[in-house]
KEPA-956449 format. One record per residue (C-alpha): x, y, z; chain. Coordinates in steps of 0.1 Angstrom, whole numbers, always signed. Last residue first. Layout:
<X: X; Y: Y; Z: Z; chain: A>
...
// end
This chain:
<X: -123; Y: -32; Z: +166; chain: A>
<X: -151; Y: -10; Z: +155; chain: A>
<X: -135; Y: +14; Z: +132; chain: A>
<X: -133; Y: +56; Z: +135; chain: A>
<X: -151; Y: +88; Z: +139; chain: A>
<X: -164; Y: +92; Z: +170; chain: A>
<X: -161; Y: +133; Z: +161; chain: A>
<X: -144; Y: +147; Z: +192; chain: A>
<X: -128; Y: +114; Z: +208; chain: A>
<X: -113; Y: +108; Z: +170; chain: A>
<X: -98; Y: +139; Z: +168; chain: A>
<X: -85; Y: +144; Z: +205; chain: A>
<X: -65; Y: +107; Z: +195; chain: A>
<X: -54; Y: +127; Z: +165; chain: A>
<X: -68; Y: +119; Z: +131; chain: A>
<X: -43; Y: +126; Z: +99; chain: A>
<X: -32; Y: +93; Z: +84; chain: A>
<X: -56; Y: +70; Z: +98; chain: A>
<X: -86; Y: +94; Z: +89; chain: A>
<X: -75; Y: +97; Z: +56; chain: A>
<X: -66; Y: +61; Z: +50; chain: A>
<X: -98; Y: +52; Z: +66; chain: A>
<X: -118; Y: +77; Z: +43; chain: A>
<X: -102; Y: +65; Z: +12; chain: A>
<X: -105; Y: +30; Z: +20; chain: A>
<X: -147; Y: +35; Z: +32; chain: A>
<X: -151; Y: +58; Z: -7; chain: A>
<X: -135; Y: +25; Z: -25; chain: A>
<X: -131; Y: +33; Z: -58; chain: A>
<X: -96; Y: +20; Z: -60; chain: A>
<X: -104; Y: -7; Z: -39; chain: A>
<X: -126; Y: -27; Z: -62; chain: A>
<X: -101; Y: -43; Z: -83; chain: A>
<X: -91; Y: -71; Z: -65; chain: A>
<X: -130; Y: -81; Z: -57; chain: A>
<X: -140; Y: -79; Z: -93; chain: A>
<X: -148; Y: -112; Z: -97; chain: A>
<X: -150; Y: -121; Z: -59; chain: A>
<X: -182; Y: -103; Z: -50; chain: A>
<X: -201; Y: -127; Z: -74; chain: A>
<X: -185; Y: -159; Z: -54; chain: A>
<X: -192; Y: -139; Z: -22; chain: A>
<X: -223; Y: -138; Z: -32; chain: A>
<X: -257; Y: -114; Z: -44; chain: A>
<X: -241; Y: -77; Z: -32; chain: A>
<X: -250; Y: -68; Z: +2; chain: A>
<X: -222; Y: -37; Z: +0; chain: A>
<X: -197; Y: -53; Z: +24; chain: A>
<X: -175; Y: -37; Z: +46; chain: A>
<X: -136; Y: -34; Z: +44; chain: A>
<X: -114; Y: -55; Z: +64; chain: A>
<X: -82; Y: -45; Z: +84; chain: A>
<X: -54; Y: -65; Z: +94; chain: A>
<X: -23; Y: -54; Z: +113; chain: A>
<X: -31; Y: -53; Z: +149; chain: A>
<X: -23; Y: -29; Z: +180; chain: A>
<X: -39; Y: +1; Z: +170; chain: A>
<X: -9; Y: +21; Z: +167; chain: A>
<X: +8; Y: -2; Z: +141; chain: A>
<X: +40; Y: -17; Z: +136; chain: A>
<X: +57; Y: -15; Z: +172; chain: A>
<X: +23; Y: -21; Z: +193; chain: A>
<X: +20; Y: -53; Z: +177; chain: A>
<X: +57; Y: -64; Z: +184; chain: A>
<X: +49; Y: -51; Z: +221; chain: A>
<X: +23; Y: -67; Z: +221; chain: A>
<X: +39; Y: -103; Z: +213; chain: A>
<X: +64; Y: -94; Z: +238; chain: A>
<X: +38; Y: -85; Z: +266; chain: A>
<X: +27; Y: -57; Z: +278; chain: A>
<X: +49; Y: -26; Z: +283; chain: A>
<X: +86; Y: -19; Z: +279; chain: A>
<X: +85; Y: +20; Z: +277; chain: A>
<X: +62; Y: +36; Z: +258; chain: A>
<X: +50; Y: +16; Z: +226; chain: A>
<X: +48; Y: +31; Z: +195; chain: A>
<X: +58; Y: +66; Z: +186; chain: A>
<X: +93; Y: +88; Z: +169; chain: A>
<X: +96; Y: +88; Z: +133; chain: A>
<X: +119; Y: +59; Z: +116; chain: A>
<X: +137; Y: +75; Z: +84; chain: A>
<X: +134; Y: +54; Z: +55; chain: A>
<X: +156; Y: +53; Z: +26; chain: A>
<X: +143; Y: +45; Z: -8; chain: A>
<X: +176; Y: +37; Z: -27; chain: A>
<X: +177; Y: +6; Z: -46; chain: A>
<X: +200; Y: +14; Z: -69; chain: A>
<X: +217; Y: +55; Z: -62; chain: A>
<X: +200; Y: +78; Z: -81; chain: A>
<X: +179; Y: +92; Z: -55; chain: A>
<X: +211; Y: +94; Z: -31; chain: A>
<X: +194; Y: +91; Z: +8; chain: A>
<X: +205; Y: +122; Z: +26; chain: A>
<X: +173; Y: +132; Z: +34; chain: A>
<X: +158; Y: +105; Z: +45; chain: A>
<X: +120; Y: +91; Z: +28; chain: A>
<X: +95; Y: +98; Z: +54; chain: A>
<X: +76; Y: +63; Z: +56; chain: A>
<X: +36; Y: +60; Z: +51; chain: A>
<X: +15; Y: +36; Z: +40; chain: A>
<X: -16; Y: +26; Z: +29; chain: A>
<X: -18; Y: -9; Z: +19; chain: A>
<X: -33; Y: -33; Z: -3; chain: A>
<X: -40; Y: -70; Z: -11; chain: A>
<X: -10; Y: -82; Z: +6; chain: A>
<X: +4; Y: -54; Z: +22; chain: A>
<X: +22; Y: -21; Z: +24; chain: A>
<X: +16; Y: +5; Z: +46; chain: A>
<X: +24; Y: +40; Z: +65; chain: A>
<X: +11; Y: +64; Z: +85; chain: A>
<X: +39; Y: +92; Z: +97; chain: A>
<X: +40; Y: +91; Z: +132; chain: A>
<X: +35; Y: +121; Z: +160; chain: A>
<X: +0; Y: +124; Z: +152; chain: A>
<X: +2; Y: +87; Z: +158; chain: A>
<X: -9; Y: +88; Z: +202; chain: A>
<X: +15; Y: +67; Z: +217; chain: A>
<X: +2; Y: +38; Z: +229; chain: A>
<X: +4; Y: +20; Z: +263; chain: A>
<X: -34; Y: +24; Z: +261; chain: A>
<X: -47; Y: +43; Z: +231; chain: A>
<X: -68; Y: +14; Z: +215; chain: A>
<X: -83; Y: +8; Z: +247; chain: A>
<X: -92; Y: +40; Z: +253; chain: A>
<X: -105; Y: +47; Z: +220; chain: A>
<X: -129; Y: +20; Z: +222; chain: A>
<X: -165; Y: +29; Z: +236; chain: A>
<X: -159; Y: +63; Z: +209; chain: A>
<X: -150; Y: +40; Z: +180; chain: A>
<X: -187; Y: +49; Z: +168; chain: A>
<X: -198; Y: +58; Z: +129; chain: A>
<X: -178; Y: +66; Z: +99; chain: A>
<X: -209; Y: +85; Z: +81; chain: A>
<X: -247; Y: +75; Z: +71; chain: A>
<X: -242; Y: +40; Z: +59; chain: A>
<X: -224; Y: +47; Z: +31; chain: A>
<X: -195; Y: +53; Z: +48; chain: A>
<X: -189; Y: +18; Z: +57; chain: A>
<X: -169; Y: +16; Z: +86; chain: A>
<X: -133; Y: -4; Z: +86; chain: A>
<X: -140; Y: -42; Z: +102; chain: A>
<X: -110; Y: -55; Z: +118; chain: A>
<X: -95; Y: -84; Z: +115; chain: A>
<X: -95; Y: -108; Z: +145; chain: A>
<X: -68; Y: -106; Z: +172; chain: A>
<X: -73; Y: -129; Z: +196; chain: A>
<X: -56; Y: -161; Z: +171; chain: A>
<X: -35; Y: -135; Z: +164; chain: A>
<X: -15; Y: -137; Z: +197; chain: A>
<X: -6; Y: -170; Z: +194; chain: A>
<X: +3; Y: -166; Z: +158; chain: A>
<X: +28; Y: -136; Z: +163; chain: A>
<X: +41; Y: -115; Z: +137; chain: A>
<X: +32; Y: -133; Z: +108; chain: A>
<X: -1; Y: -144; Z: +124; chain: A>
<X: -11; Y: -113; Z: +124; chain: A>
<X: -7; Y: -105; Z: +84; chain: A>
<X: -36; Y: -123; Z: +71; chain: A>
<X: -37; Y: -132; Z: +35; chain: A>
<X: -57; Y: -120; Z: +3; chain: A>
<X: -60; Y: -136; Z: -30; chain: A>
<X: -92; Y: -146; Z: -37; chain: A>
<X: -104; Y: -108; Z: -29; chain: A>
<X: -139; Y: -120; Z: -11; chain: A>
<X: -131; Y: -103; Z: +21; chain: A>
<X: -123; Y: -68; Z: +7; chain: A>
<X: -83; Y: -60; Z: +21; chain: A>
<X: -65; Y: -39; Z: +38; chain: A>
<X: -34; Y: -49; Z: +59; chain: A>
<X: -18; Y: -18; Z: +76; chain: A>
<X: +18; Y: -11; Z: +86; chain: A>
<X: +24; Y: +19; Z: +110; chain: A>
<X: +67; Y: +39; Z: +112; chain: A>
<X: +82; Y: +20; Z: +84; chain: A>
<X: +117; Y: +10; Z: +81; chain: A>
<X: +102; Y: -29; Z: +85; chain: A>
<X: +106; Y: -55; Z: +112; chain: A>
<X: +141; Y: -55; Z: +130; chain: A>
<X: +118; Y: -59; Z: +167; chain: A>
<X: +118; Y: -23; Z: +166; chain: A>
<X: +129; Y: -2; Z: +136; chain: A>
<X: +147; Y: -8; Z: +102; chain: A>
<X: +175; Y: +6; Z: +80; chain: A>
<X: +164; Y: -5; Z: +47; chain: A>
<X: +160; Y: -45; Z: +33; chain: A>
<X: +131; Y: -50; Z: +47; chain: A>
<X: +117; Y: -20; Z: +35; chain: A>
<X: +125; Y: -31; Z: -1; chain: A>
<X: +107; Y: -67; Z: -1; chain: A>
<X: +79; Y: -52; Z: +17; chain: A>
<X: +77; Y: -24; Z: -13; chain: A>
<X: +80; Y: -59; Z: -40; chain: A>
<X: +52; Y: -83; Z: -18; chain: A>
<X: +29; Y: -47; Z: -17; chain: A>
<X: +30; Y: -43; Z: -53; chain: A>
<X: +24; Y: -82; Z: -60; chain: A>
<X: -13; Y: -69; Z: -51; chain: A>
<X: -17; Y: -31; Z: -45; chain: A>
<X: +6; Y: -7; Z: -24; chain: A>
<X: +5; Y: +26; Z: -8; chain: A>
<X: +36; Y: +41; Z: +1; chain: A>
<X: +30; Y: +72; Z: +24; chain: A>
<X: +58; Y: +102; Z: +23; chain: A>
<X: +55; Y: +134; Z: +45; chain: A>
<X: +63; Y: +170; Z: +41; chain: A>
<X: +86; Y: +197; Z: +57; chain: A>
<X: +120; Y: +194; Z: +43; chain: A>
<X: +118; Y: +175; Z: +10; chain: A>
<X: +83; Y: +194; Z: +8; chain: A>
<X: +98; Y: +227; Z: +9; chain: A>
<X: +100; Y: +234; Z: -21; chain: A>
<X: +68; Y: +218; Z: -48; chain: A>
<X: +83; Y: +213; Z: -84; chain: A>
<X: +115; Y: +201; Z: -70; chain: A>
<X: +101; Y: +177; Z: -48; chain: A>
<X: +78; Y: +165; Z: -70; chain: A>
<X: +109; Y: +153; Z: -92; chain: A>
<X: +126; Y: +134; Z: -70; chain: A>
<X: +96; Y: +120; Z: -57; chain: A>
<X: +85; Y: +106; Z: -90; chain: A>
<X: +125; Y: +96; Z: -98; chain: A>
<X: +132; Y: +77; Z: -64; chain: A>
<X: +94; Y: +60; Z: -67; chain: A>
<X: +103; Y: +46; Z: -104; chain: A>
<X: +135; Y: +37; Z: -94; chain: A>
<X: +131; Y: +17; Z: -66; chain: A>
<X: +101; Y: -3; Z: -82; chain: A>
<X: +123; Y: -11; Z: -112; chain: A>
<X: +151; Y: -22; Z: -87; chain: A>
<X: +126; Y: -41; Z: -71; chain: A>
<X: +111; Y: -59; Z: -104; chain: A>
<X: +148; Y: -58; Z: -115; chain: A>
<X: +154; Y: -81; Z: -85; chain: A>
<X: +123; Y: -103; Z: -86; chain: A>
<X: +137; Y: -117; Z: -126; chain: A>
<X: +152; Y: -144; Z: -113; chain: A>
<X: +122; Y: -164; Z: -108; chain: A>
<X: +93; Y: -159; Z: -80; chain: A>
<X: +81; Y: -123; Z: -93; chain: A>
<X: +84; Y: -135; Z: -125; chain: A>
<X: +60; Y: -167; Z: -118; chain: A>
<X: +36; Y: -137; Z: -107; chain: A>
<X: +40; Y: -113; Z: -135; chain: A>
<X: +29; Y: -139; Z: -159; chain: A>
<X: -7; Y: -142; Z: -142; chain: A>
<X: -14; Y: -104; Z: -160; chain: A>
<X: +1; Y: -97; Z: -192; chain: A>
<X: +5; Y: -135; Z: -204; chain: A>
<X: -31; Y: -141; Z: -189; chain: A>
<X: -51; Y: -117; Z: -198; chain: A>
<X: -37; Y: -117; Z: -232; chain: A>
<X: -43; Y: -158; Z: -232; chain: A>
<X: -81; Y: -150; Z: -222; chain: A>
<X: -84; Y: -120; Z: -250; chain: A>
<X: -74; Y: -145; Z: -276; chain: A>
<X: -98; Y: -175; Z: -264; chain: A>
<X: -85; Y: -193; Z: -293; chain: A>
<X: -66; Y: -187; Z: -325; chain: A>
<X: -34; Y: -177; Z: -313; chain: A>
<X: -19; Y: -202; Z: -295; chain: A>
<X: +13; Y: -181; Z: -277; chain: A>
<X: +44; Y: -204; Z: -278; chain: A>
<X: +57; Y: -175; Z: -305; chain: A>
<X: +43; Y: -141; Z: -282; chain: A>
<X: +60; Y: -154; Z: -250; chain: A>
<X: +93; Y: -148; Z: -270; chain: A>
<X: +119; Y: -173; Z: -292; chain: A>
<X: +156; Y: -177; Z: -299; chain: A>
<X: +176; Y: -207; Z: -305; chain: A>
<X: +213; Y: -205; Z: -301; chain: A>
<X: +218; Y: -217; Z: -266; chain: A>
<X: +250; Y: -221; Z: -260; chain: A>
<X: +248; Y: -213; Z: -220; chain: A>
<X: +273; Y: -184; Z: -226; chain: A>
<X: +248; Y: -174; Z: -255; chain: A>
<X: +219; Y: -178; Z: -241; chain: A>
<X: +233; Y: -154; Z: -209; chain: A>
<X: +244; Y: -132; Z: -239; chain: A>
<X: +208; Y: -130; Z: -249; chain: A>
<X: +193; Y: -121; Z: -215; chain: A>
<X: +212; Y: -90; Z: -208; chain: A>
<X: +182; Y: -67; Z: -210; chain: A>
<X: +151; Y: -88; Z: -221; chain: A>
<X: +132; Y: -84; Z: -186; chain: A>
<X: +133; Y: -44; Z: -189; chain: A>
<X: +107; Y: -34; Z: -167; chain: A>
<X: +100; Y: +10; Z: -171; chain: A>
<X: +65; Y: +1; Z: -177; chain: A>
<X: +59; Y: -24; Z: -143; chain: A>
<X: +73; Y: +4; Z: -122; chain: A>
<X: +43; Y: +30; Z: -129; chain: A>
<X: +40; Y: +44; Z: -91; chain: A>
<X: +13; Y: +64; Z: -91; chain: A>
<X: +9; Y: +97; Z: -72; chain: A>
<X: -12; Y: +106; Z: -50; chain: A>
<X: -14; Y: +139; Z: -32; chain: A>
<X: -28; Y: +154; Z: +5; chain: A>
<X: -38; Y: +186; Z: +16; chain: A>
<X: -38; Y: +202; Z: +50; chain: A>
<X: -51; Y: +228; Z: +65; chain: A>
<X: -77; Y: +216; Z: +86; chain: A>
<X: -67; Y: +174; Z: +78; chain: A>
<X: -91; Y: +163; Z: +114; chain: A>
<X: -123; Y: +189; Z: +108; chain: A>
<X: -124; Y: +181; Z: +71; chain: A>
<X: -128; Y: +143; Z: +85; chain: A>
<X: -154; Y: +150; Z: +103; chain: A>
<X: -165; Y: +176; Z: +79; chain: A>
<X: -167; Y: +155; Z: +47; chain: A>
<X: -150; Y: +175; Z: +22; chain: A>
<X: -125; Y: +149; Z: +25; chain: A>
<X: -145; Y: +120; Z: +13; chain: A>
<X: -146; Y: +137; Z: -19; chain: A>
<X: -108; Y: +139; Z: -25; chain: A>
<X: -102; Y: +109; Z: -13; chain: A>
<X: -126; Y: +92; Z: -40; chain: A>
<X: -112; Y: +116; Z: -66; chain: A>
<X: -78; Y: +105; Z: -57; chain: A>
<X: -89; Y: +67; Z: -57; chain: A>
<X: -102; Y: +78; Z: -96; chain: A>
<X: -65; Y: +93; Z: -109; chain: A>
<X: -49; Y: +63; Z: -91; chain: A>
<X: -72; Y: +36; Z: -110; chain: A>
<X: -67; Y: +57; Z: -143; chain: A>
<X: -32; Y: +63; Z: -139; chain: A>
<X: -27; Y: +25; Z: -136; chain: A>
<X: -33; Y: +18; Z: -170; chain: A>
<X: -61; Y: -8; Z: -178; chain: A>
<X: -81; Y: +13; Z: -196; chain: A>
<X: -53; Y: +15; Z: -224; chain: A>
<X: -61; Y: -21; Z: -238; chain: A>
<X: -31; Y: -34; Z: -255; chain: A>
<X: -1; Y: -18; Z: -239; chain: A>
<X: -19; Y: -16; Z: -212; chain: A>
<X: -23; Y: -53; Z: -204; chain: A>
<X: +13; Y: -56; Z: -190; chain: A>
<X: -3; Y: -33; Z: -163; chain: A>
<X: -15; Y: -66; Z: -148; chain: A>
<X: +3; Y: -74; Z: -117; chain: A>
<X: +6; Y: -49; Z: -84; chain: A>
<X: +7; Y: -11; Z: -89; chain: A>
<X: +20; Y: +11; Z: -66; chain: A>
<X: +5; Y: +39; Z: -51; chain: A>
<X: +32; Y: +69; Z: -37; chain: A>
<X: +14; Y: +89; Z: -12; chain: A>
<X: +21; Y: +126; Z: -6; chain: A>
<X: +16; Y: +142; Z: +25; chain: A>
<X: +18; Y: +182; Z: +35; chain: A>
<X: +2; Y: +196; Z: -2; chain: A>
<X: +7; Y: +234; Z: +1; chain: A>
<X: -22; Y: +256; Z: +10; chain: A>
<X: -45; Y: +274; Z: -14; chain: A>
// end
């Protein structure tokens, strides 16, 4: 059996607070069933055909179990004289709608945390936690440090903390992201999903829908073959990119981590910028931004519908539905391993 060439690192957005209390909500599950999902949808020889002898690993990145909010907090009270001491668990009402006030002390809490003081152990955490993981694949599989490639792939508040830390590494064109492709995926009746266009350039957005990504169940990836041409002009063909993402709802992404970035050191996922992108100085400025963070020339990507009753039904379990997702596990395949000849050969692809 060959050697895994690309490993993604899946981050978790809010909620894994709840595994302490109810162990099916532990992100190893969601990661261990997207995996399967992948794992399936590349037996599939189109896509078979594209990864030959390649493999592929995820790996999840548990940041919100190594968060220690409480660390140094009690000699701040007592600097600020504040002798009273009391946790989420004492303001808690106890005797109503239990599971409700779980749900939300494990799960909306992480969000006003994000926005306090508390964001920079969140990214430190986050740092960490991917540092150590690859750290330690690498020294159970040699060669990858040298020869393999690194995608991030984040979830929810996940992909607000991995933005927060690419923008803060050594970054590409236009000073954007250390990233070599960004992708915005998202299920249209998630309640809390964004556009990322327009926060690159809003005049150019307003032409540049999202995209829809092929349902698989309807009989294979079917027909980019009228638009690989245009996707490909003034584009550099990705094979020579590593894919990468990180998002609002989710992301698939790729950055090769640099090999003389210190694992230990705080905050230290540093990200190597791979040759591609935009030859030259062609098209416009706002293209040329496009061009720079993804090879198909925009940022967000839908996935289809099943024909389910509403989008108010849909939207329950919208945010959670990606991890068994077979149409996200075959784009993120496809995006990370397809050649421009790949995609001409088998019309596999999107309809932009």
């Amino acid at each position: 059996m060959s050697s895994v060439t690309d490993l993604i690192l899946v981050v978790h957005g809010i909620g894994q607070g709840l595994t302490a209390t109810y162990e099916a909500f532990d992100f190893v599950y969601a990661t261990n069933m997207f995996r399967d999902v992948a794992r399936k949808q590349s037996q599939s020889p189109a896509i078979s055909s594209m990864m030959k002898d390649s493999r592929i690993q995820f790996l999840p990145v548990q940041w919100r179990a190594s968060l220690k909010l409480d660390v140094g907090e009690e000699l701040a009270k007592a600097r600020e004289g504040l002798d009273n001491r009391f946790t989420l668990a004492d303001i808690t009402l106890k005797n109503t709608i239990p599971f409700i006030r779980d749900l939300t002390n494990n799960v909306l809490l992480d969000i006003p945390l994000f926005m306090s003081h508390h964001r920079e152990r969140m990214i430190h955490s986050v740092c960490s936690l991917a540092n150590r993981t690859y750290r330690l694949w690498c020294a159970r599989n040699p060669g990858f440090e040298k020869h393999g490639r690194v995608h991030i792939m984040a979830h929810s508040l996940g992909s607000a903390l991995v933005t927060h830390i690419l923008s803060l590494e050594r970054a590409g064109i236009f000073g954007c992201l250390a990233i070599d492709s960004l992708y915005n995926i998202f299920n249209p009746a998630d309640p809390v999903v964004y556009l990322l266009n327009p926060c690159v350039d809003a005049q150019k957005a307003v032409e540049l829908p999202a995209t829809a990504i092929p349902n698989v169940n309807e009989g294979m990836i079917s027909s980019w073959s009228t638009t690989v041409s245009k996707m490909f002009g003034g584009i550099a063909p990705w094979s020579s990119t590593t894919t990468t993402t990180a998002t609002s709802s989710k992301a698939v992404g790729g950055a090769k981590t640099a090999r003389n970035a210190d694992p230990e050191e705080e905050g230290a996922i540093e990200i190597e910028l791979a040759s591609g992108g935009l030859q030259g100085n062609k098209g416009t400025k706002a293209e040329r931004r496009f061009a720079a963070l993804n090879p198909h020339g925009t940022l967000d990507f839908y996935l289809p519908s099943e024909g389910n009753i509403s989008e108010y039904v849909d939207m329950i379990t919208a945010h959670s539905s990606y991890w068994n997702d077979p149409s996200l596990a075959a784009f993120v395949l496809t995006e990370i391993y397809a050649t421009q000849e790949d995609l001409m050969r088998t019309s596999v692809g999107f309809n932009p």
